[in-house]
VMD Tcl script that draws the C-alpha trace (Angstrom):
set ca {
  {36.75 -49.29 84.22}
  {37.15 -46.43 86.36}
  {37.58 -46.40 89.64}
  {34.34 -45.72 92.08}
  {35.49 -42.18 94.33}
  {33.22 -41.26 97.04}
  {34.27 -38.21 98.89}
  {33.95 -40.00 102.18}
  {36.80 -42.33 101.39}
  {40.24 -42.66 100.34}
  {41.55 -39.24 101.49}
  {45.29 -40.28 102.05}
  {45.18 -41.27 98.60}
  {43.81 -38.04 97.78}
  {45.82 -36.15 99.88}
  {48.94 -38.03 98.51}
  {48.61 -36.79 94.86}
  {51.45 -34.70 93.55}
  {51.86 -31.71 95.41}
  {52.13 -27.99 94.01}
  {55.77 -26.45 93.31}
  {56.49 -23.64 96.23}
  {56.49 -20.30 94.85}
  {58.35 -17.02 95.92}
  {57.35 -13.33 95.72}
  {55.84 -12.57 92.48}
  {56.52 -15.53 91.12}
  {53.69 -18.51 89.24}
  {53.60 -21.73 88.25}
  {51.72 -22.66 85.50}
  {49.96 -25.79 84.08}
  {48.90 -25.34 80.53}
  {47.59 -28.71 78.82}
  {46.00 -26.65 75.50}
  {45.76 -27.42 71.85}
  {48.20 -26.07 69.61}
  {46.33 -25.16 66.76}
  {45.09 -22.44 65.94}
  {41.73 -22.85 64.85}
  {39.71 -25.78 66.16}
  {36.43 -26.87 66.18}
  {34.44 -26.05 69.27}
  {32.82 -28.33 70.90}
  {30.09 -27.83 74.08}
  {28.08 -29.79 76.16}
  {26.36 -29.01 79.30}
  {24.08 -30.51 82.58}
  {22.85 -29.78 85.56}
  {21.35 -32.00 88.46}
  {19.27 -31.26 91.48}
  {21.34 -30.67 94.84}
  {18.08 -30.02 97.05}
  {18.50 -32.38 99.90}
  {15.17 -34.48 100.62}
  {12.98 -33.13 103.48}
  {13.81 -35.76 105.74}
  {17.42 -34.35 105.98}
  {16.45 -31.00 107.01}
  {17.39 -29.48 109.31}
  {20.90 -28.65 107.81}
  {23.26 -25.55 108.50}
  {23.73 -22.72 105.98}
  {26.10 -19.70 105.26}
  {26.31 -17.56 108.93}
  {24.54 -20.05 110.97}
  {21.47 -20.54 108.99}
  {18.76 -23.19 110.05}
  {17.70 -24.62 106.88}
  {14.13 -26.61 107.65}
  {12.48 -25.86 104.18}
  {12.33 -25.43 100.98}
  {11.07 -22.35 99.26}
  {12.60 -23.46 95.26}
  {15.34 -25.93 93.74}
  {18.93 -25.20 94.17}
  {21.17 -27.33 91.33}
  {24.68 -28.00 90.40}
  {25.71 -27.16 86.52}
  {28.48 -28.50 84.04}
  {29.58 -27.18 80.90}
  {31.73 -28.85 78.99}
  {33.87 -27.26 76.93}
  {36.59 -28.93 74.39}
  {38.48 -28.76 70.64}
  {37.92 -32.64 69.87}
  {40.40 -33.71 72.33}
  {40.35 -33.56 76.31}
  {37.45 -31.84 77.60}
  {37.32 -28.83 80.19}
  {34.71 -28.44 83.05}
  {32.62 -25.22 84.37}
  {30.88 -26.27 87.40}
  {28.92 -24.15 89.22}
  {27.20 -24.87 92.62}
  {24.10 -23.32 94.09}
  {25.62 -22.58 97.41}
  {27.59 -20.54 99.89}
  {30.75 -21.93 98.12}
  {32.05 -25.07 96.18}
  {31.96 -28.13 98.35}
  {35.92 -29.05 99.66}
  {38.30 -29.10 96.91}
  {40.22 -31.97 98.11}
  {37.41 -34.17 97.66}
  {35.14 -32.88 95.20}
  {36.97 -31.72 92.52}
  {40.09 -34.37 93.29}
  {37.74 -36.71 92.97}
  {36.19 -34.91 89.92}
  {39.66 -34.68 88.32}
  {39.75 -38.59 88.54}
  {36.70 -39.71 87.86}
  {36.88 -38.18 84.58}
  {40.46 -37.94 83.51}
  {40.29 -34.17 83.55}
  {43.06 -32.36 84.99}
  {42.30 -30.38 88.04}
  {43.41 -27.53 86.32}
  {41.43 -27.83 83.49}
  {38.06 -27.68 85.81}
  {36.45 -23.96 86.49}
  {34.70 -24.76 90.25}
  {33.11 -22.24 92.00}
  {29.69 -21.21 93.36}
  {27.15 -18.91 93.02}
  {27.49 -17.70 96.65}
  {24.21 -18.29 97.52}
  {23.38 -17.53 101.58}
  {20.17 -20.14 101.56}
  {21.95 -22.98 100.62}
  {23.35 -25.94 102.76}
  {26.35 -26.16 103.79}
  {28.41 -29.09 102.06}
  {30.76 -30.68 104.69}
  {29.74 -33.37 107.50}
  {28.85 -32.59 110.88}
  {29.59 -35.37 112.94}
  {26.85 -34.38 115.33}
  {24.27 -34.71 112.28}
  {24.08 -37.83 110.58}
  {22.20 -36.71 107.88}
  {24.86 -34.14 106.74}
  {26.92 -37.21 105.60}
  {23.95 -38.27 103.56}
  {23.86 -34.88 101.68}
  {27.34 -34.60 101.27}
  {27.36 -37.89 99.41}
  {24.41 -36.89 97.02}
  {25.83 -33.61 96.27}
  {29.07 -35.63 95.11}
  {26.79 -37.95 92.98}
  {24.66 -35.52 91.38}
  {27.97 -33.49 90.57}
  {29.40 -36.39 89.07}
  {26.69 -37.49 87.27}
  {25.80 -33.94 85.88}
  {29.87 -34.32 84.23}
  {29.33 -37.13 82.43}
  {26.15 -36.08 80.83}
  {27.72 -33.23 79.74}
  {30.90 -34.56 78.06}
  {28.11 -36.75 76.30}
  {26.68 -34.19 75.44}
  {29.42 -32.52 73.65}
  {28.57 -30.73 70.22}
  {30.30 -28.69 67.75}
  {29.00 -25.07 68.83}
  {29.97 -21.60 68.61}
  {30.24 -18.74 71.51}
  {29.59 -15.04 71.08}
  {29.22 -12.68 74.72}
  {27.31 -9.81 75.06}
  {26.61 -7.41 77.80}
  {23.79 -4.94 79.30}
  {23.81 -3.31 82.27}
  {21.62 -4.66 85.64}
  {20.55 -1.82 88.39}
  {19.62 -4.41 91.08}
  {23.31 -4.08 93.17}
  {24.42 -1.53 95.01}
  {27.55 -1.02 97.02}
  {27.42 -1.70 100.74}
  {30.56 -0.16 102.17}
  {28.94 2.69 104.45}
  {30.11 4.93 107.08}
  {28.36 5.46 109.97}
  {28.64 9.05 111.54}
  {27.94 8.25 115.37}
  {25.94 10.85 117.85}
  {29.49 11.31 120.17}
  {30.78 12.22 116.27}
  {32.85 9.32 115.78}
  {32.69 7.35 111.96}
  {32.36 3.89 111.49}
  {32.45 1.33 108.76}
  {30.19 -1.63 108.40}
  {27.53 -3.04 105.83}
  {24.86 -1.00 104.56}
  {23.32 1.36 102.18}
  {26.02 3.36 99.98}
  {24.01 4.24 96.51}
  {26.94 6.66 95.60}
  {29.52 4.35 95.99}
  {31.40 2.19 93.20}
  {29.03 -0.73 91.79}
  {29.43 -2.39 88.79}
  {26.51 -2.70 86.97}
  {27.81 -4.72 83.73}
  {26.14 -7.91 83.52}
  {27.79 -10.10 81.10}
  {26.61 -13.12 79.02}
  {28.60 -16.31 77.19}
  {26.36 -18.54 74.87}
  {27.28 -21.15 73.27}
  {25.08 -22.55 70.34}
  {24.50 -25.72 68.17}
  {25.49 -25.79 64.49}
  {21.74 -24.74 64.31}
  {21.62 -21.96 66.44}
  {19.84 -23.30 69.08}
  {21.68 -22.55 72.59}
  {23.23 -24.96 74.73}
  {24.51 -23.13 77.76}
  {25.17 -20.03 78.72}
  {27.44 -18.29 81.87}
  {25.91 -15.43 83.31}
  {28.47 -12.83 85.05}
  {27.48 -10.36 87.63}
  {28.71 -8.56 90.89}
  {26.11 -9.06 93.91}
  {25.55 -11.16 96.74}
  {23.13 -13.81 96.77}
  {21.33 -11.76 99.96}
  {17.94 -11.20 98.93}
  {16.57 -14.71 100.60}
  {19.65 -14.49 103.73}
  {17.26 -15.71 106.97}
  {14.47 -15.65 105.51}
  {11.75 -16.76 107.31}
  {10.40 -19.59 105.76}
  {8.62 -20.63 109.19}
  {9.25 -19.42 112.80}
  {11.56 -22.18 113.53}
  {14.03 -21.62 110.21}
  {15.20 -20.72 106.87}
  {13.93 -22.24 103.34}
  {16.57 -22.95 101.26}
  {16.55 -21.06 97.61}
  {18.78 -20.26 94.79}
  {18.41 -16.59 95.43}
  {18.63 -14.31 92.55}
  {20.83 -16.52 90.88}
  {18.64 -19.39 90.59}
  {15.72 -17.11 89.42}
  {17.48 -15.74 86.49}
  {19.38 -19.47 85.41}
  {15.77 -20.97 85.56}
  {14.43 -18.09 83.55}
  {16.96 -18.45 80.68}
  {16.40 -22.52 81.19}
  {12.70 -22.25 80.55}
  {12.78 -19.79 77.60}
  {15.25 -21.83 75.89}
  {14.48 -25.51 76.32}
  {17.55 -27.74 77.06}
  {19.92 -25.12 77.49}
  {21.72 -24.82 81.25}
  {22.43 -21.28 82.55}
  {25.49 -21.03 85.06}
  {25.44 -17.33 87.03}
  {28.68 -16.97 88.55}
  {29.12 -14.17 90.83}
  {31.54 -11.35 89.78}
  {33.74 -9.61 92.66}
  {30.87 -8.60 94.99}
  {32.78 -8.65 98.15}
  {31.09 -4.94 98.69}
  {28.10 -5.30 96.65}
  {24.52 -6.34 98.04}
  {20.87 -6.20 96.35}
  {19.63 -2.77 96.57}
  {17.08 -4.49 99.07}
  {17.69 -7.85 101.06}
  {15.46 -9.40 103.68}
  {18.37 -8.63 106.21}
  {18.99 -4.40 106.05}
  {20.71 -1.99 107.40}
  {20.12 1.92 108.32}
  {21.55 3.90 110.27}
  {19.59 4.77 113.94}
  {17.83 8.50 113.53}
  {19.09 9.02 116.90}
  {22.14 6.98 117.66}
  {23.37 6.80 113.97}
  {24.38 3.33 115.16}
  {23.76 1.06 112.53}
  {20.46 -1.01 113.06}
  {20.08 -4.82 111.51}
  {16.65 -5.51 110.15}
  {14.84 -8.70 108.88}
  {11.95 -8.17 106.69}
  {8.43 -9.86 108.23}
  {6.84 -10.42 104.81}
  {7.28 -9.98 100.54}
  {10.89 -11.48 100.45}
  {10.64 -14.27 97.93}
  {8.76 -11.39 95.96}
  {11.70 -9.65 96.33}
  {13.64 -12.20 95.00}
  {11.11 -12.76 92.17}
  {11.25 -9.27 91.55}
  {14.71 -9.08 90.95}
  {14.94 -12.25 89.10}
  {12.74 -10.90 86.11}
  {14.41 -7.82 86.21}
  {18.10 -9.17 85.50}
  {16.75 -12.26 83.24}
  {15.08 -8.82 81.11}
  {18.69 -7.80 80.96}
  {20.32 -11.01 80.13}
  {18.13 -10.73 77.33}
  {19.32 -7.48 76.31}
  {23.13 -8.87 76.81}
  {22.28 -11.72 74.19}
  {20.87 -9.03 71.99}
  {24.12 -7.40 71.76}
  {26.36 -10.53 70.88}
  {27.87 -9.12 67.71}
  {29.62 -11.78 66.77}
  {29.83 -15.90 67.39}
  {33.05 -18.03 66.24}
  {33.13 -22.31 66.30}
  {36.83 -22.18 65.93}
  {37.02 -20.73 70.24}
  {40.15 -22.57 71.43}
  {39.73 -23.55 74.79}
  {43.36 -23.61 77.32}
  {43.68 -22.90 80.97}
  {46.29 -22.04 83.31}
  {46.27 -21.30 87.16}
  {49.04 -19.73 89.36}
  {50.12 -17.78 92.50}
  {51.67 -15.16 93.17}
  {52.86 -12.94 96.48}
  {51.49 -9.29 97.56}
  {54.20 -7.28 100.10}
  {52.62 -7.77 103.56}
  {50.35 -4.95 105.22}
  {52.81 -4.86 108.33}
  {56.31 -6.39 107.17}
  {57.26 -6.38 111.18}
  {55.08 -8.85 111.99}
  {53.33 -10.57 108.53}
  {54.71 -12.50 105.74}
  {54.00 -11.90 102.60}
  {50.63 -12.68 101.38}
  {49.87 -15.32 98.63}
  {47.32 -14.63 96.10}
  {45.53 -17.24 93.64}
  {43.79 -17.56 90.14}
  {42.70 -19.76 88.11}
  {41.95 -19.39 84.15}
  {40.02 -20.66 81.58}
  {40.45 -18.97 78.30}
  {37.07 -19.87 75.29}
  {39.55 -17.97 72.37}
  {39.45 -14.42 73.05}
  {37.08 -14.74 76.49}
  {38.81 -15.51 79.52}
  {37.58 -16.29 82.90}
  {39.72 -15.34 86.01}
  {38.55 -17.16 88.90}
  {39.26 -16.07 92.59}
  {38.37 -18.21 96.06}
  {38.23 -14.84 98.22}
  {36.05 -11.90 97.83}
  {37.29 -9.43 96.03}
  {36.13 -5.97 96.13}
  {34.37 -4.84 93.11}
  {36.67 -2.15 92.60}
  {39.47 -4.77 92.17}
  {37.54 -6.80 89.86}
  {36.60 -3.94 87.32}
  {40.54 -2.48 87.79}
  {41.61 -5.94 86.65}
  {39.18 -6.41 83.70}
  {40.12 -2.77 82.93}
  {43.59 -3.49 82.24}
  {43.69 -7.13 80.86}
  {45.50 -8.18 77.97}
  {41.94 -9.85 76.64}
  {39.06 -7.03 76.25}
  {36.65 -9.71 77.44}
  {37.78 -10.83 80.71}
  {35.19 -11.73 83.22}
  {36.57 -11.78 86.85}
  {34.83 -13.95 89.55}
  {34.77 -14.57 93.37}
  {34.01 -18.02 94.92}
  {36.35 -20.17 92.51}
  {38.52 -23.23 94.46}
  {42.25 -22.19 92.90}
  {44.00 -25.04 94.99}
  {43.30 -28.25 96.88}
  {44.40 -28.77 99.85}
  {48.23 -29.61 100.17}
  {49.15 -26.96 98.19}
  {50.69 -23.38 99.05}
  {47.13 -21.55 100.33}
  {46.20 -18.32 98.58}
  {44.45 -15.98 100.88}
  {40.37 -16.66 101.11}
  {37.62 -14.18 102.99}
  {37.47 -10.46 101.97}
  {39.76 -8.75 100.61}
  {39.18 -4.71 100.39}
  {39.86 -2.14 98.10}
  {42.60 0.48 99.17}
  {39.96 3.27 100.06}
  {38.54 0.75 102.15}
  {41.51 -0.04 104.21}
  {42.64 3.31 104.15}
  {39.34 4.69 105.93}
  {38.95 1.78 107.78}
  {36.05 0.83 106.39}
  {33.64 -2.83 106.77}
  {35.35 -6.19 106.39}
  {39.15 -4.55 106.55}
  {40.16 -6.05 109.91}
  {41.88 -9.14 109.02}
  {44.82 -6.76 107.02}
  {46.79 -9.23 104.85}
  {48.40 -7.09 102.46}
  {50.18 -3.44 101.59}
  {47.84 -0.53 100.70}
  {48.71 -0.04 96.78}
  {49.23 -3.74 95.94}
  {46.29 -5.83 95.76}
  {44.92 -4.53 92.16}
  {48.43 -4.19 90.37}
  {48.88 -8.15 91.80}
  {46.28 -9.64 91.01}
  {46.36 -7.86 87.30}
  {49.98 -9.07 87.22}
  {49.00 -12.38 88.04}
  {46.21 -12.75 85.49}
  {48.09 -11.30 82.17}
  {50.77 -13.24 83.13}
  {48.18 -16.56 82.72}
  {46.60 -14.99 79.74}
  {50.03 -15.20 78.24}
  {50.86 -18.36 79.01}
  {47.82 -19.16 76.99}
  {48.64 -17.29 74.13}
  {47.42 -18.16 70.39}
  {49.48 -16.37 68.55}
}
mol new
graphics top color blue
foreach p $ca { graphics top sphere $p radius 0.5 }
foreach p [lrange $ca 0 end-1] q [lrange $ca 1 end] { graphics top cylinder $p $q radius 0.2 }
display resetview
């Protein structure tokens, strides 16, 4: 029987687990536990369970200081199991700002269920009207939440490695004209120019949304991940009440419950592609530039937002219908491997900055791989990357844990574009890395996983 892991306890065991081999400069390390056959059976199962904390809890903290005393809809985390008859691998996908601490959560995933650490996709939707997931001393019932968010994330695992089924998997894509870049440049009365969020219609946006299914022996889908670059904005402070914020699964939410309606049983898991620069076209908070100053003004929206949000929701589930549309082909014989590494980018100011370390993790469904990020990548390095893998369908995400705590530390937070740090543009003053490196290495990185996992 296994042992009972509660995130609250037993963290020097947790810390003490083996630790990560150092890495140099462009160097990886590599942790590959994959069939080796060819063609295998797939085999999917998938869950989700309700993380919306009870109303007695509230008020809790959210993403940039939110005061969460409501709730406007559900907020859930998903599983998808994914395996070839032997050792199962995880998706899981949390409504929220970001997946709850690594070192406890998915440690404590990783034993509960046998599954290696590497083996288990985690990230988050990215969501700004979620709660946070860590304790607050100061508020008991953080501790509370932070325990049923473990629970519910355990139990929605098991049920879906019970629920595992021979399937197939087929992806399609369509295109989704609800994001739009938000790198703008403000020109200033006294004539100077300067960056920060906003409205930027002509500048690069991905507008590929992307969609995995995976189907029953009958047809009948089981799960599906939907892939898209935009920030979960639309509901950011809303006002729910004077006094707060109601929590929601933003866009996201709307379009997984969508496809989870229309197709009874199956979960939907939106993962966010590399939005670091890419908002809704409209969000409750907005930004313009002052007629007179041409100062950029900040603007909350006094009515229509979860509209808004509805709005947008129908929209992209239309497309994600249009995406399934265009799945040419399925296969049942996916094999399913993973990998994760690091690797080093030259510094942005070698006189005074080491280099700086950059993470991935991988999780290759045959000829589909997922490259998973914990920063926020600007889209421009997300569609260079996909661009110019070795695997035509590569989806690239922000908002995935690459390493627990312990190990060597990728870099986390925004990381720009070279236009943007060369025009010192929004979000480009914490300066890790060398103008010219950041797409090459983090393409290196991920072909260099991709091979690892190689069929052939």
């Amino acid at each position: 029987m296994k042992m009972r892991f509660t995130p609250l306890n037993n963290i020097k065991s947790i810390k003490a687990m083996k630790s990560i081999q150092k890495t140099l400069f462009l160097t990886i390390f590599v942790f590959l536990f994959s069939p080796v056959a060819l063609a295998q059976q797939l085999y999917v199962g998938a869950a989700k369970r309700i993380t919306t904390p009870d109303l007695e809890w509230l008020p809790l903290s959210g993403v940039a200081r939110s005061n969460l005393i409501g709730v406007i809809d559900d907020i859930y985390v998903r599983v998808i199991a994914l395996s070839n008859g032997d050792e199962p691998s995880l998706i899981v996908t949390f409504d929220a700002g970001g997946p709850p601490d690594a070192s406890t959560f998915l440690v404590g995933l990783s034993q509960h269920t046998g599954i290696p650490i590497e083996a288990i996709y985690y990230g988050a939707t990215h969501g700004h009207t979620s709660p946070s997931v860590r304790v607050n001393p100061d508020i008991p019932s953080t501790e509370l939440y932070v325990n049923f968010v473990y629970d519910q994330m355990i139990e929605a695992a098991d049920e879906a490695i019970k629920n595992l089924q021979p399937a197939s998997v087929g992806i399609g894509y369509s295109k989704s004209y609800i994001n739009v870049n938000r790198q703008r440049f403000y020109e200033l009365e006294e004539g100077d120019v300067v960056g920060a969020q906003g409205y930027n219609p002509t500048g690069p946006s991905d507008k590929t949304l992307s969609v995995i299914r995976f189907s029953d022996m009958t047809g009948d889908p089981i799960a599906f991940v939907v892939h898209y670059s935009m920030h979960l904005t639309s509901m950011y402070a809303n006002r729910l009440t004077e006094d707060g914020t109601g929590i929601s699964g933003d866009v996201g939410g709307q379009v997984s419950r969508h496809l989870e309606n229309k197709f009874d049983g199956a979960i939907a898991n939106w993962i966010p592609g590399t939005a670091g620069n890419q908002n809704p076209i409209l969000s409750n908070e907005y930004f313009t530039p002052n007629p007179v100053t041409g100062k950029q003004e900040i603007q909350m929206m006094s009515r229509a937002v979860v509209e808004l949000m509805e709005f947008y929701g129908k929209i992209q589930f239309a497309d994600a219908l249009t995406a399934l549309n265009n799945i040419e082909t399925e296969t049942s014989t996916a094999r399913i491997s993973y990998a994760k590494g690091l690797s080093s980018l030259p510094p942005y100011d070698a006189s005074t900055q080491e280099n700086a370390i950059i993470g991935l993790s991988l999780m290759r469904i045959g000829d589909i791989a997922l490259a998973g990020t914990g920063g926020e990548l600007f889209n421009e390095i997300g569609v260079y990357m996909q661009e110019h893998s070795l695997l035509e369908h590569t989806l690239v995400s922000n908002q995935v844990r690459t390493h627990v705590e312990g190990d060597d530390q990728p870099i986390s937070g925004y990381q720009p574009n070279d236009y943007a740090l060369v025009h010192d543009g929004w979000h480009t003053n914490n300066r890790r890395y060398a103008i010219g490196s950041v797409e090459g290495g983090y393409t290196n990185l991920m072909n260099k996983l991709i091979k690892s996992t190689d069929q052939n």
